[in-house]
C-alpha positions as CSV (number, residue, x, y, z in Angstrom):
1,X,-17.2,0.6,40.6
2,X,-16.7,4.2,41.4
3,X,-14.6,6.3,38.6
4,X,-11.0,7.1,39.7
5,X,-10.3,10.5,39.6
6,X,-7.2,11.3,37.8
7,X,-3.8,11.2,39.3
8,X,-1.2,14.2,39.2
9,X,1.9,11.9,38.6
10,X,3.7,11.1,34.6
11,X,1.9,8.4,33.1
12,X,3.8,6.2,30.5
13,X,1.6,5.6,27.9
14,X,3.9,2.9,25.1
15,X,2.3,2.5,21.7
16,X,3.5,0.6,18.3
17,X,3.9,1.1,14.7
18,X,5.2,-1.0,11.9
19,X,3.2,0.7,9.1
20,X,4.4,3.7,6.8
21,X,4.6,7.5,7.7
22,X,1.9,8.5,10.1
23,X,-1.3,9.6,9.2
24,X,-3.6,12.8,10.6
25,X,-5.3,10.0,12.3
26,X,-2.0,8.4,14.1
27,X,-1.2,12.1,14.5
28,X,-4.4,12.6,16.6
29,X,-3.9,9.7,18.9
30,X,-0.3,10.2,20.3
31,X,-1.3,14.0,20.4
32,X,-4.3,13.5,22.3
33,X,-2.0,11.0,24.7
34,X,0.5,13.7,25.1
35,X,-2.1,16.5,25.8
36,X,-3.6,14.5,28.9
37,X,0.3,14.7,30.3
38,X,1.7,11.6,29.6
39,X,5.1,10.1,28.6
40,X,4.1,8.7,25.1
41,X,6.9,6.4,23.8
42,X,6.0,5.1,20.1
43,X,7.4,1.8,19.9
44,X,8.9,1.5,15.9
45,X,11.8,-0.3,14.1
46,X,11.6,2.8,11.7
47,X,13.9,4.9,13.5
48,X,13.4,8.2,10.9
49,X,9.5,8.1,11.6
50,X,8.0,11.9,12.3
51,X,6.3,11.7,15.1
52,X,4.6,14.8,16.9
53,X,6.1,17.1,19.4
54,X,6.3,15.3,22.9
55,X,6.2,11.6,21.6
56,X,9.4,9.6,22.4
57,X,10.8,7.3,19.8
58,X,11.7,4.1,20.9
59,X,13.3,0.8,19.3
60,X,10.6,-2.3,19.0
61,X,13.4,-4.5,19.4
62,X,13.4,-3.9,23.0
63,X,10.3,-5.5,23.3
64,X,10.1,-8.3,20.2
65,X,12.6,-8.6,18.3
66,X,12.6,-11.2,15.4
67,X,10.3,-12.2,12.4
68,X,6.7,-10.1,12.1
69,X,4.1,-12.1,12.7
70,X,1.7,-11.4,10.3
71,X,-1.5,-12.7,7.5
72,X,-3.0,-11.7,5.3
73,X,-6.4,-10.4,5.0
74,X,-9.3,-12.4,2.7
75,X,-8.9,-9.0,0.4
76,X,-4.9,-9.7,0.0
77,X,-3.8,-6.9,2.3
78,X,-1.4,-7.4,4.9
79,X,-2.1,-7.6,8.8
80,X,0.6,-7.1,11.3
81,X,-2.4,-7.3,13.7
82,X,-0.5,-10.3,15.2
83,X,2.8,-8.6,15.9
84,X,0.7,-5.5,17.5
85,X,-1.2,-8.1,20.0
86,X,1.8,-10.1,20.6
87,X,4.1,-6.7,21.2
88,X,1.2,-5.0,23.8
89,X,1.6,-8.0,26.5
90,X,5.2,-8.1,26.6
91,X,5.6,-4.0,26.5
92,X,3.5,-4.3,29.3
93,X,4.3,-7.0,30.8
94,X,8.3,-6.1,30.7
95,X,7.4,-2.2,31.9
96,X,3.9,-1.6,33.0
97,X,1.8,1.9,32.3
98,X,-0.5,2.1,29.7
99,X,-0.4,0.6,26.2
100,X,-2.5,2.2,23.6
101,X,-3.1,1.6,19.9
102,X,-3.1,4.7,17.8
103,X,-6.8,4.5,16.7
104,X,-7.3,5.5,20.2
105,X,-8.0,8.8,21.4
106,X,-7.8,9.8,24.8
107,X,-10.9,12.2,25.5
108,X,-9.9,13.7,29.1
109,X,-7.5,15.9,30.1
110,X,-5.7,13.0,31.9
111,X,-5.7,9.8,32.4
112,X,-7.3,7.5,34.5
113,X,-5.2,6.7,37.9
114,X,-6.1,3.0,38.8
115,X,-3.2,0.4,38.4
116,X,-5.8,-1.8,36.2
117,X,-7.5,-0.6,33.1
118,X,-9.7,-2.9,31.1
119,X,-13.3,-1.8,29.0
120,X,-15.6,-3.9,27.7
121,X,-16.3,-3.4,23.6
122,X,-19.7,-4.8,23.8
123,X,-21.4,-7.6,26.4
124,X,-19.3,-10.5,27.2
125,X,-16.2,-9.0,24.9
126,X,-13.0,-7.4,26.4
127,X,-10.8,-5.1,24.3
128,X,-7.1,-4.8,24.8
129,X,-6.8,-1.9,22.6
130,X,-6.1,0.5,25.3
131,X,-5.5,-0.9,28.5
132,X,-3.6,-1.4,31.8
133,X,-1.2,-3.2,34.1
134,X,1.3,-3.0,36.6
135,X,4.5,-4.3,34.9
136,X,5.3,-8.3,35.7
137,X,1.2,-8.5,36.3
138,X,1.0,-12.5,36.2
139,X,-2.0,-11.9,33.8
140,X,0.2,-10.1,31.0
141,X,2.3,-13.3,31.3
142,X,0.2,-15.3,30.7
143,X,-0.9,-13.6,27.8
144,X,2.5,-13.1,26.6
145,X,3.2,-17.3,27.2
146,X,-1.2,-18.2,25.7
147,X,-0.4,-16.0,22.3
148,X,3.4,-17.2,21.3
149,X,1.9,-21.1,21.8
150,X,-1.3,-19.8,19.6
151,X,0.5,-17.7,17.1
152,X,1.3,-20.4,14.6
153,X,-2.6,-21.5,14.7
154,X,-3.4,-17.8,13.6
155,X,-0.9,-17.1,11.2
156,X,-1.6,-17.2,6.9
157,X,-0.2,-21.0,6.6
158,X,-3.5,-22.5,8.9
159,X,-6.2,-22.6,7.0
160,X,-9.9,-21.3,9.0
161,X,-7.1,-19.5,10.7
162,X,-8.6,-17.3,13.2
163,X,-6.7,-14.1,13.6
164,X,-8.4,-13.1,16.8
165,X,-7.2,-15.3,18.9
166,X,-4.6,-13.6,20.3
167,X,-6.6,-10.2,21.0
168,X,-10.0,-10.1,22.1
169,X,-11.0,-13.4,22.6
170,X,-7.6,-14.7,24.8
171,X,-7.7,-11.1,26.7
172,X,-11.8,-11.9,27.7
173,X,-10.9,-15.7,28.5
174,X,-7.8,-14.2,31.3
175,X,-9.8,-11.5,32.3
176,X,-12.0,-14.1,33.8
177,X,-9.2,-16.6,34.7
178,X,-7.0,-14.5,36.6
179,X,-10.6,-13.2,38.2
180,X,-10.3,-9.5,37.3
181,X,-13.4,-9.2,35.5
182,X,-15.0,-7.0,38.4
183,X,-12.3,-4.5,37.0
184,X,-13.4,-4.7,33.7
185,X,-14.7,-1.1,32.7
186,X,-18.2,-1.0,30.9
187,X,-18.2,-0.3,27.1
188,X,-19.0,3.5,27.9
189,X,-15.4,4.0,29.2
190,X,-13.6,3.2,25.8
191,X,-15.8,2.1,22.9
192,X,-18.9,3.8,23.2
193,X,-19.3,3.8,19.5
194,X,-19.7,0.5,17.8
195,X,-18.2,-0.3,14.1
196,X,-21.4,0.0,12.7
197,X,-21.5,3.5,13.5
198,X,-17.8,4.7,12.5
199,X,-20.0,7.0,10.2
200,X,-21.2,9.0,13.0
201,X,-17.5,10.2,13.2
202,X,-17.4,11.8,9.6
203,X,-21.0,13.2,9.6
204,X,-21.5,16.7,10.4
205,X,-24.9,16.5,11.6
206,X,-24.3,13.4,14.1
207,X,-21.5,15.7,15.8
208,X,-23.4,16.8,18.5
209,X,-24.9,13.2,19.1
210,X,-21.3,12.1,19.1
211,X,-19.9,14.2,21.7
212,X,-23.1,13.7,23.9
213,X,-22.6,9.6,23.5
214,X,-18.7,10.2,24.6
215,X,-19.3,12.6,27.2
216,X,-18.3,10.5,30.5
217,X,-15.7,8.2,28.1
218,X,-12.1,8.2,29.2
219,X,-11.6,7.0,25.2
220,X,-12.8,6.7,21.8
221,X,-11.4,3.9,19.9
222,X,-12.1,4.6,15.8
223,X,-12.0,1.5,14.8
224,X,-9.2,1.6,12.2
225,X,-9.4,-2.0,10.9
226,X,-13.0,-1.0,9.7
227,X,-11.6,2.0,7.7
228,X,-8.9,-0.5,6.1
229,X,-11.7,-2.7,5.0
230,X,-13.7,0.6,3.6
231,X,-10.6,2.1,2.0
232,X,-11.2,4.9,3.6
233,X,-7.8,7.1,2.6
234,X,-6.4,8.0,5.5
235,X,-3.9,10.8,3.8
236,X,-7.0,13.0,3.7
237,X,-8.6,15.0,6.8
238,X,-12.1,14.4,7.6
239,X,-15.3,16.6,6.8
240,X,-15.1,19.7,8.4
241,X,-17.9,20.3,10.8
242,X,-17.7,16.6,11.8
243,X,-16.7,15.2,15.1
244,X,-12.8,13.8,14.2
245,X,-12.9,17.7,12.6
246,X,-13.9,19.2,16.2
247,X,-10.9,16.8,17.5
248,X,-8.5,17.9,15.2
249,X,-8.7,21.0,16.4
250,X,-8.9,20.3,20.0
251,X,-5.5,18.8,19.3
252,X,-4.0,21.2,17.1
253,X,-4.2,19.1,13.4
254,X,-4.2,21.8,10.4
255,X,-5.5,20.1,7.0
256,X,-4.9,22.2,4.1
257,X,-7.8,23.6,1.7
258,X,-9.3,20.7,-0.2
259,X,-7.9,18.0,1.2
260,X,-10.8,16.4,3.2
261,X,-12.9,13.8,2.6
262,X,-16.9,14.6,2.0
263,X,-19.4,12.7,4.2
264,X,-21.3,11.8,1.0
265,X,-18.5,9.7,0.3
266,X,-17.4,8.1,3.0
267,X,-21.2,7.1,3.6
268,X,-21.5,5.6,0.4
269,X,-18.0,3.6,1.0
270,X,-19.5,2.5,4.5
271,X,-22.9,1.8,2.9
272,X,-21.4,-0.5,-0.4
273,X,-18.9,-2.4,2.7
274,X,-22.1,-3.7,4.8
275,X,-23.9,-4.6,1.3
276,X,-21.4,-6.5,-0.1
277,X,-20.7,-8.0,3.6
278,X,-24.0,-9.3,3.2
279,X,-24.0,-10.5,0.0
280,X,-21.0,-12.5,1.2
281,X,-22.7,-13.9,4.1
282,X,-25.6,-15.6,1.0
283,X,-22.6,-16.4,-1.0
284,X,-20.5,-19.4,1.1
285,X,-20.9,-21.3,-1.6
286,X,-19.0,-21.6,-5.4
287,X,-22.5,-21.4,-6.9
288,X,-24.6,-18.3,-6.7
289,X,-28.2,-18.7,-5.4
290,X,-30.9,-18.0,-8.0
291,X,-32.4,-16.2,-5.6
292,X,-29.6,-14.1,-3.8
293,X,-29.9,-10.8,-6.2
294,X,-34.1,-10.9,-5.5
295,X,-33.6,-11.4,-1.6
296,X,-30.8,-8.1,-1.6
297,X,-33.0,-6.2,-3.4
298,X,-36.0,-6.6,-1.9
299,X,-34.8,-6.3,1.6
300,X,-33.4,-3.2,0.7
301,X,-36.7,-2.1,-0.9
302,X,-38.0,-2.6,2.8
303,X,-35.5,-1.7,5.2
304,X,-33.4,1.0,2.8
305,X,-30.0,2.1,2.1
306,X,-29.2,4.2,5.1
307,X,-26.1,2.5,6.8
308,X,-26.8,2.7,10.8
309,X,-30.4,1.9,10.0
310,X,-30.6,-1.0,7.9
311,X,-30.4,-4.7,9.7
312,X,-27.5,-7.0,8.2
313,X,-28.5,-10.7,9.5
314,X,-30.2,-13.4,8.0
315,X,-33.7,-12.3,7.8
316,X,-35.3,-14.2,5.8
317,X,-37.4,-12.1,3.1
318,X,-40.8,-14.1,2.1
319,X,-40.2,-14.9,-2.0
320,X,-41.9,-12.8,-4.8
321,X,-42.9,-14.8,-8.0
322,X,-40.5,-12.5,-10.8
323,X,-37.8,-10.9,-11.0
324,X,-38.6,-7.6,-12.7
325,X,-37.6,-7.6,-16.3
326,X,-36.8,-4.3,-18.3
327,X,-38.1,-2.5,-20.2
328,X,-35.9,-1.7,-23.2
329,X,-33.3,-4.6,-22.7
330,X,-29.5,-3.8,-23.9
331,X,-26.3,-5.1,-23.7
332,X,-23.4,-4.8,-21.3
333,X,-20.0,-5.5,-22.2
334,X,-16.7,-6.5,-19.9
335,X,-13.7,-8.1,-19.4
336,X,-12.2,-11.2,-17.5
337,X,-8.9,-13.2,-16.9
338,X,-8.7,-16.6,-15.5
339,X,-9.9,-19.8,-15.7
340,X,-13.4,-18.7,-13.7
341,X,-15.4,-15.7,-12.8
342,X,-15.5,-15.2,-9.3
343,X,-18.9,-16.0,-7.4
344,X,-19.1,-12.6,-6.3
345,X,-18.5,-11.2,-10.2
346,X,-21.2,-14.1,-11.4
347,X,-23.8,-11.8,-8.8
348,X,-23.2,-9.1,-9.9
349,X,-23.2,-9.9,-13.9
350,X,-26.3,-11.5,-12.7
351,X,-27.8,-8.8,-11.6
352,X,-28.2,-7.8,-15.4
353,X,-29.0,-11.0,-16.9
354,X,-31.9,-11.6,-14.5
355,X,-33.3,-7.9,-15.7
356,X,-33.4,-9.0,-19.0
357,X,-30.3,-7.7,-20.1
358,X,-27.5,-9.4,-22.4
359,X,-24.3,-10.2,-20.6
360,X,-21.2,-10.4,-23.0
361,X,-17.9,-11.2,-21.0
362,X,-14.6,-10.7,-23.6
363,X,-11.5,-12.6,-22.7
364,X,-8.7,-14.4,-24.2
365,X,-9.7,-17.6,-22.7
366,X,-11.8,-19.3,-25.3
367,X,-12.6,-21.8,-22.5
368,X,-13.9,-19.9,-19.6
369,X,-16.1,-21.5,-17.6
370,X,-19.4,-19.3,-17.6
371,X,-23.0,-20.2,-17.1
372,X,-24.9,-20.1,-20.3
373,X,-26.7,-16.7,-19.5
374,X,-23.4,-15.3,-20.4
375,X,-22.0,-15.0,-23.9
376,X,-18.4,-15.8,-24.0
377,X,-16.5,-12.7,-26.8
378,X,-12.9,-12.8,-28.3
379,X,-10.8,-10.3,-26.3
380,X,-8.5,-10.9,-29.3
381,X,-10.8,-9.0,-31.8
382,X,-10.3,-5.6,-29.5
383,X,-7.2,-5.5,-28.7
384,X,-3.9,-8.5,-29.1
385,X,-3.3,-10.3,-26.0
386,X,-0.1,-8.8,-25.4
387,X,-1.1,-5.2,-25.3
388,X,-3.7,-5.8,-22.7
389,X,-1.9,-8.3,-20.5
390,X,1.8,-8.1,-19.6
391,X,3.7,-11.0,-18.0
392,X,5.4,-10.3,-14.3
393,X,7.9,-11.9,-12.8
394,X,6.2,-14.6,-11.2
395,X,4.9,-18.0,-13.3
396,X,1.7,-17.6,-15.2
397,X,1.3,-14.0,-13.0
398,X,0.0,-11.2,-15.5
399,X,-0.8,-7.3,-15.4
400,X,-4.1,-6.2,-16.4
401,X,-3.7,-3.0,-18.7
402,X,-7.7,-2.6,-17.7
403,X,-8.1,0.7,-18.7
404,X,-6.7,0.4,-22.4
405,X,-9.2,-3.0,-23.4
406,X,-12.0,-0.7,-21.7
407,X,-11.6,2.1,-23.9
408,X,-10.5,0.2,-27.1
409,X,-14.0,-1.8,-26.5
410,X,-15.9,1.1,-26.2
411,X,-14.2,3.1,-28.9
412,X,-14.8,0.3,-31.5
413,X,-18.4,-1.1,-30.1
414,X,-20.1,1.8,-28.1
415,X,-22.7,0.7,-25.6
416,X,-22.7,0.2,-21.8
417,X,-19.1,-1.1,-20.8
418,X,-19.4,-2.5,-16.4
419,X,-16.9,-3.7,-14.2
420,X,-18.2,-7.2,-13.4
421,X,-18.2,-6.0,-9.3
422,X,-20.9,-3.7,-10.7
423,X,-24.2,-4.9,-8.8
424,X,-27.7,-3.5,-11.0
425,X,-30.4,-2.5,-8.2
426,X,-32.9,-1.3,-11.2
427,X,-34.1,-3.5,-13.8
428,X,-34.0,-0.5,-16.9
429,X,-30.7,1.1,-17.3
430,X,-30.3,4.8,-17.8
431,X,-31.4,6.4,-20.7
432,X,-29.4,7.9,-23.5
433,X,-26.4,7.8,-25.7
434,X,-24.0,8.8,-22.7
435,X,-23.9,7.7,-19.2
436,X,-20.4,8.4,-16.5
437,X,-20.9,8.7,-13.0
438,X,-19.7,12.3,-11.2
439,X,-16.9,12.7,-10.1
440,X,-15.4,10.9,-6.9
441,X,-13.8,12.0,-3.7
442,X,-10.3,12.8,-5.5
443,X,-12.2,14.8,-8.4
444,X,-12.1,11.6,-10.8
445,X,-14.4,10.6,-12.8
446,X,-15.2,6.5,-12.1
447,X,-15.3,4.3,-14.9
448,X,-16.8,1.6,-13.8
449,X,-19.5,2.0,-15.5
450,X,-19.3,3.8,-18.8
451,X,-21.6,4.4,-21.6
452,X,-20.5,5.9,-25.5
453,X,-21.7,5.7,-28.8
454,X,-18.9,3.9,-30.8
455,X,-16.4,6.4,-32.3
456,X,-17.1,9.2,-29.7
457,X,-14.8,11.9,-29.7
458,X,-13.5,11.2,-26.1
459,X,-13.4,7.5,-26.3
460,X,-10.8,8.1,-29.4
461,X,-8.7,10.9,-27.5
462,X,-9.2,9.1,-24.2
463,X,-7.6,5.6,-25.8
464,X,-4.7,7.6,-27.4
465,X,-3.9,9.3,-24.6
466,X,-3.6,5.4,-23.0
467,X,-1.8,4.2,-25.8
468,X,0.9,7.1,-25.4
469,X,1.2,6.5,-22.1
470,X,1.7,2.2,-22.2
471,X,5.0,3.0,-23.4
472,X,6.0,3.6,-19.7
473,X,3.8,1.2,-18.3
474,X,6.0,-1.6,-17.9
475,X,7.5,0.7,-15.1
């Protein structure tokens, strides 16, 4: 298929958004829409959203009006991912143009011409995140009629529920139904860069490999379901000298001094995601493998850290006799509420036990179930149980006043205090009376993993600066 060249004529381009205030990265999209001379109208039900100069607000309830169809992700977060698909067909389908979701940026100084638009994310996969049809196209209503009848099967209440069902997977099975597949653009045109190489957009030195992967792509889709599941905040601008930098100021984005993220961060974010994803994909099951923690670190002892780099299947790495035990073991101290620790926690905690280590897990259930390699402590002999956990409003729902038990513990005991998501990759922990990581991207410093000897000077002024402070808490 030949590339169109672009046409002279006002292109609508609609787009929706249900979440809160836009971000530099929402910013970027409807600006880069705007600057290839389209009409950009941002579909919202917030009608005192700030949009950028050019963009057209316009009510959602022209389109779908209603509930939100929503779920929630495995982490607890909500998705209106639903609503988005389900609103795309019948914009398009009701006025034809162009719909675009706003982790799209458009990379030419106009847009494509042809009446069909369609890419390819990867072989055999069709993406409707930016995409293309005339308005009544009898595809878009089909895809309109296929997602209302598969909407309930997606939604939270259905368990397995599979939540793409409505996007990629019912846009790829039309696309070859309604026999427009020959239209279907090749990944190049729109999502050139994969997930697994989001990082490539906040690392300075990939810039110019970047640009030269993108250079004949009418988009570049950023993936921002990925940065939701790395946390990466979006309320900070990225690292200057990268390639979203270079396209902030194609299209005119000012960030102000210091408030950017670094790559160092965002790599080690995007690097702890795809470990933990893995570790995930060994842990299906309640139990935790006795060999899960010796398979992780061994295959990273072979294939590395670097994220880009390292494979994350199921290859299977050939067993070594021992787990390497430490040196100078010690003991670790935390906190847990509920009737169970987590698989993922048991991992982690495991991660020190198998080294040698002693594991001591304080909590004011007397009865927690914990495996043997874990010693069970009274939370009660830190701190009362109703300093450290404070009823909500829901039944048997509690807050955890984390922070004050931490530093209480550390104040009275000293040692090495972890959160139980802390994974040990070393048998030997660091040496010395005093260990804190440095500081994060916001200038804090973490305390997930904190070391004191009892009585220290900061542990006292640290816990009665909490203390002062719990008084306001409740709010």
């Amino acid at each position: 298929m030949q590339p169109s060249s672009p046409v002279k004529l006002r292109q609508d381009v609609h787009t929706f958004w249900t979440g809160p205030d836009l971000s530099y990265y929402e910013d970027l999209s409807l600006r880069s829409a705007v600057s290839a001379g389209a009409r950009v109208l941002l579909y919202t039900y917030n009608k005192t959203l700030n949009v950028p100069e050019g963009v057209e607000l316009a009510d959602a309830r022209e389109v779908l009006s209603g509930p939100l169809y929503q779920f929630h992700h495995k982490d607890g977060d909500l998705s209106l991912a639903l609503h988005s698909d389900l609103f795309r067909y019948l914009a398009i389908q009701k006025f034809g143009g162009w719909y675009m979701d706003l982790d799209i940026v458009a990379m030419k100084a106009a847009l494509p011409g042809d009446k069909v638009y369609l890419a390819y994310q990867e072989d055999g996969i069709v993406n409707a995140a930016v995409m293309k049809f005339p308005a009544g196209s009898p595809i878009m209503t089909a895809a309109v009629d296929e997602a209302m009848r598969l909407l309930p099967a997606a939604g939270t209440a259905a368990p397995g529920a599979d939540h793409g069902i409505v996007g990629p997977k019912l846009i790829t099975r039309l696309s070859t139904e309604y026999a427009i597949d020959h239209l279907v653009r090749p990944k190049v045109s729109a999502y050139e860069i994969h997930p697994n190489e989001v990082l490539m957009f906040f690392d300075p030195a990939q810039c110019e490999a970047a640009f030269q992967r993108v250079a004949s792509s009418d988009f570049v889709h950023l993936w921002n379901d990925l940065w939701r599941a790395l946390r990466i905040p979006k309320n900070l601008g990225p690292p200057e000298g990268s390639f979203l930098d270079l396209l902030f100021k194609r299209f005119g984005i000012d960030v102000p001094q210091g408030a950017r993220l670094s790559h160092e961060a965002v790599e080690g974010w995007f690097r702890e995601f795809w470990v933990m994803k893995e570790l995930k994909q060994k842990l299906s099951t309640q139990s935790v493998p006795y060999d899960a923690l010796d398979e992780l670190v061994r295959s990273i002892q072979i294939n590395g850290w670097q994220p880009g780099q390292r494979p994350f299947g199921h290859t299977r790495i050939s067993q070594q006799a021992d787990h390497p035990c430490a040196a100078d073991p010690q003991t670790v101290r935390t906190f847990w509420h509920g009737e169970a620790i987590g698989p993922y926690q048991l991992m982690c905690l495991k991660s020190f036990a198998a080294s040698g280590h002693r594991v001591e897990v304080f909590s004011y259930n007397r009865d927690l179930n914990a495996p043997g390699w874990i010693s069970v402590e009274d939370a009660a002999e830190i701190l009362p149980r109703e300093l450290v956990l404070r009823p909500l409003g829901e039944e048997g729902a509690f807050a955890l006043h984390a922070n004050l038990f931490r530093y209480a513990l550390l104040q009275k005991m000293g040692g090495w205090w972890i959160d139980p998501d802390v994974l040990l990759l070393k048998a030997d922990l660091p040496a010395g009376d005093v260990f804190f990581a440095g500081l994060d991207v916001f200038g804090r410093v973490p305390t997930g993993v904190l070391k004191f000897p009892a009585g220290h000077g900061l542990l006292t002024e640290a816990l009665a600066e909490t203390e002062r402070l719990s008084d306001s808490w409740d709010g």
